[in-house]
C-alpha positions as CSV (number, residue, x, y, z in Angstrom):
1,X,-114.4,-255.6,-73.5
2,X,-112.6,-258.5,-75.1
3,X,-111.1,-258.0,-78.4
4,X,-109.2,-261.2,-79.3
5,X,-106.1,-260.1,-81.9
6,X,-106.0,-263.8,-83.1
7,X,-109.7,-263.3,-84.8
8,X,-110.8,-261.7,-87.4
9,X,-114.0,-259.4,-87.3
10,X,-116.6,-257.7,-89.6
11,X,-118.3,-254.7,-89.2
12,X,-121.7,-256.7,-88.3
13,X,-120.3,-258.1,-84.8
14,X,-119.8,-261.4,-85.9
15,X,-116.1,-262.7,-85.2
16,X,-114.0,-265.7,-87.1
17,X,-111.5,-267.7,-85.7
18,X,-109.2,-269.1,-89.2
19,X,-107.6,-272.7,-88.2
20,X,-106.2,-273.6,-91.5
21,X,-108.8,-272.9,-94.3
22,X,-111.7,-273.7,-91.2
23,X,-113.3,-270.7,-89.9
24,X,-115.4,-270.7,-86.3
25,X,-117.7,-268.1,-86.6
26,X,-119.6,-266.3,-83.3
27,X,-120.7,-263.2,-82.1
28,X,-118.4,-260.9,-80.7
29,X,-118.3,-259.7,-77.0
30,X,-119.4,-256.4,-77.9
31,X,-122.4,-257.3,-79.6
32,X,-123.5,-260.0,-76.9
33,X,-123.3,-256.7,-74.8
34,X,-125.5,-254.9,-76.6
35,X,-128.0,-257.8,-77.0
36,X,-128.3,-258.4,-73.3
37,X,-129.1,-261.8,-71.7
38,X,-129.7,-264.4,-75.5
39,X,-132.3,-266.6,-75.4
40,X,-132.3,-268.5,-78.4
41,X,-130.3,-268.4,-81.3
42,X,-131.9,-270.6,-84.2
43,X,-129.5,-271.7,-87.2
44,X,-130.9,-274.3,-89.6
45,X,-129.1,-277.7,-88.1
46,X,-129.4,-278.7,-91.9
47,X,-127.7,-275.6,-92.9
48,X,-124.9,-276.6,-96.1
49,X,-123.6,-273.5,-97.0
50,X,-123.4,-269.5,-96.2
51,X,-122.5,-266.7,-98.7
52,X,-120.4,-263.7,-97.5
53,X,-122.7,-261.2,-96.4
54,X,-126.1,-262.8,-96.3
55,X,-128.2,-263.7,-93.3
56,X,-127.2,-267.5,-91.5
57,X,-129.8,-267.1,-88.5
58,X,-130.9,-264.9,-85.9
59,X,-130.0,-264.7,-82.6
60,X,-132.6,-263.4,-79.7
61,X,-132.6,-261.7,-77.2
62,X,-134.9,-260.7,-74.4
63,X,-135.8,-257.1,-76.5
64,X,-134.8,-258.2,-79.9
65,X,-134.1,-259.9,-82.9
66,X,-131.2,-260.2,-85.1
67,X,-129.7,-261.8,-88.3
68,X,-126.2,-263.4,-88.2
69,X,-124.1,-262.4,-91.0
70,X,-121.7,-264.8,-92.7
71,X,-118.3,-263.0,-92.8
72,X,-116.8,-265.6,-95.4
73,X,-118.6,-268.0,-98.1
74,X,-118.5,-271.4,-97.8
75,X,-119.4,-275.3,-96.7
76,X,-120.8,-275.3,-93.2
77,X,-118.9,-278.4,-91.0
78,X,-121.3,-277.9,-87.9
79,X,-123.5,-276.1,-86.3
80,X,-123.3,-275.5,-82.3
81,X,-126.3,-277.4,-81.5
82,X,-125.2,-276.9,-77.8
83,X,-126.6,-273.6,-78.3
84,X,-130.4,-274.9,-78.5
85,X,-130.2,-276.0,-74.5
86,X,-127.8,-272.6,-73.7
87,X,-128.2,-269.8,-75.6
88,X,-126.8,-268.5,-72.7
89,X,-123.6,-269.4,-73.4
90,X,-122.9,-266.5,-75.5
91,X,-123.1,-264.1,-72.9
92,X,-120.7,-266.3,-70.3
93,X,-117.8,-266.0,-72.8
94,X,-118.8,-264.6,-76.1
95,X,-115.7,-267.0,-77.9
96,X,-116.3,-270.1,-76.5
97,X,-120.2,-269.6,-77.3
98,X,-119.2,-269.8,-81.2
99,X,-122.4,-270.7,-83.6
100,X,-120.8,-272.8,-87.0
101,X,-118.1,-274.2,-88.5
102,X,-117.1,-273.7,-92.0
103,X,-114.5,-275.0,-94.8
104,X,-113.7,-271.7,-96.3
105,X,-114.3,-271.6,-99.8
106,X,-112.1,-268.3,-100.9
107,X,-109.7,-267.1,-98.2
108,X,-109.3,-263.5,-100.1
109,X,-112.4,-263.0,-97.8
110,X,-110.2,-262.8,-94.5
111,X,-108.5,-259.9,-96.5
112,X,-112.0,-257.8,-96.2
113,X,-112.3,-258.3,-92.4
114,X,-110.9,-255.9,-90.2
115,X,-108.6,-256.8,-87.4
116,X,-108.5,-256.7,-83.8
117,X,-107.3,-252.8,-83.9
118,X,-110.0,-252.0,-86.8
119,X,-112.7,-253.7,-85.2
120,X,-112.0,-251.9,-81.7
121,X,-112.1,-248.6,-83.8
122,X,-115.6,-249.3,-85.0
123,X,-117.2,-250.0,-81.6
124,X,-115.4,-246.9,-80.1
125,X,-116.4,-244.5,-82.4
């Protein structure tokens, strides 16, 4: 399983690649895993803004449903819209198949996100 020690994770499965005070967010290869082949993953394209914590979207799979968790607050840049045509995406290469883009509004969230290591320790146990 892939574990990149660059990112930063949360406890939900969602991952966060910080570039400055930008954060991609995704899914993590564990929990794309566990989902099984994604068929459609629907995030508001007029989305503004996520609080840390709360629901963004959902992301389905063949057996289930679930909510996408925002691991920071702030203004949302983008939303994959490549996504709509190939939810697929996600489970060729869980980081490149990254859902939004966000100007981080407080970076004392990173500090609540668990690392590489921490994360790793979660899904093990």
């Amino acid at each position: 399983m892939n574990v990149p020690a660059e990112l930063k994770y949360t406890n939900d499965h969602e991952w966060i690649k910080i570039e400055g005070n930008v954060g991609t967010i995704g899914i993590t290869d564990y929990a794309q895993g566990e989902l099984g082949d994604i068929v459609f993953v629907d995030i508001d394209p007029d989305l503004e803004e996520i609080e840390k914590g709360e629901s963004f979207g959902t992301i389905e799979a063949v057996k289930t449903v679930s909510d996408l968790y925002a691991p920071v607050s702030g203004k949302v840049l983008e939303v994959n819209t490549g996504l709509e045509d190939a939810p697929e995406t996600i489970n060729q290469d869980a980081y490149s198949g990254w859902l939004i883009k966000v100007e981080i509004a407080d970076m004392a969230d990173i500090e609540a996100l668990l690392d590489a290591e921490g994360y790793k320790a979660t899904i093990s146990g």
